[in-house]
ROTIVO-661588 format. One record per residue (C-alpha): x, y, z; residue in three letters. Coordinates in steps of 0.05 Angstrom, whole numbers, padded with zeros to 5 digits, always signed. Layout:
BEGIN
XYZALA/...
***
This chain:
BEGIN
+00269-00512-00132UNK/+00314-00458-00151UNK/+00279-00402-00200UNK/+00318-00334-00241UNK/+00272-00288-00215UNK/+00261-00225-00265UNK/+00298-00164-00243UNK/+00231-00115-00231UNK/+00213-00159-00172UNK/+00287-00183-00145UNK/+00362-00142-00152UNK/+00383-00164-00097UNK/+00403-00238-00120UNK/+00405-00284-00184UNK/+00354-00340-00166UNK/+00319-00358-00098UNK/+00300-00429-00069UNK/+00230-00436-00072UNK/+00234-00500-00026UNK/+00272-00457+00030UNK/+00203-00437+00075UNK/+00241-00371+00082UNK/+00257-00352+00016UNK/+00183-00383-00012UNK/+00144-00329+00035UNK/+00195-00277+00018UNK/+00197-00278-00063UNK/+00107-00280-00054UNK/+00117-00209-00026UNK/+00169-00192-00067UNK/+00120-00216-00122UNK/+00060-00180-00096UNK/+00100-00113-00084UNK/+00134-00107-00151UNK/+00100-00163-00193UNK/+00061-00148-00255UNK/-00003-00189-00273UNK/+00028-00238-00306UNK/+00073-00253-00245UNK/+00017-00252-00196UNK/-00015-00310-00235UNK/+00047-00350-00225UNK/+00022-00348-00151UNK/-00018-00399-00119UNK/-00071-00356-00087UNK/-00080-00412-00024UNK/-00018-00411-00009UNK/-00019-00329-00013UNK/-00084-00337+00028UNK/-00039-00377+00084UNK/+00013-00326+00087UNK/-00018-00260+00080UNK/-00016-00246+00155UNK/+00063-00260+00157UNK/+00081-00222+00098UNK/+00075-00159+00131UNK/+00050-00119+00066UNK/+00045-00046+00069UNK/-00025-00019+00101UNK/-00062-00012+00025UNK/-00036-00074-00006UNK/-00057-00115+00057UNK/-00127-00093+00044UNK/-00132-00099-00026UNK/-00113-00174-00022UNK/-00154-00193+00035UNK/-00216-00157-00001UNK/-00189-00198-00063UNK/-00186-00260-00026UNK/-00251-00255+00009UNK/-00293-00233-00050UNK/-00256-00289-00105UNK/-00293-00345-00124UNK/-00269-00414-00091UNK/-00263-00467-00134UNK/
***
């Protein structure tokens, strides 16, 4: 699944494959590095859950979503 992307969280390209592993795991950081609210809730928090050891986020944003994570509600 191929998605336009808005330009405050990817320049670099005009859309990105969503069902390319790679790509998936790289637009989530993208998203959680330069993503406003409304693009974090485009996110499927499991699947951010999954990854958050391989996206390699900066030192404060790593904590933040693992105290996040840990403290949400599950459903």
């Amino acid at each position: 699944m191929r998605v336009v992307p808005p330009r405050h969280i990817v320049w670099s390209t005009d859309s990105v494959d969503l069902s390319d592993p790679f790509q998936r795991k790289w637009y989530i950081r993208q998203v959680l590095l330069h993503g406003c609210a409304e693009d974090i809730r485009s996110l499927d928090l499991e699947e951010v859950a999954r990854l958050l050891d391989e996206l390699k986020l900066p030192p404060h944003l790593d904590r933040l979503w693992r105290d996040f994570l840990r403290e949400r509600p599950h459903a």
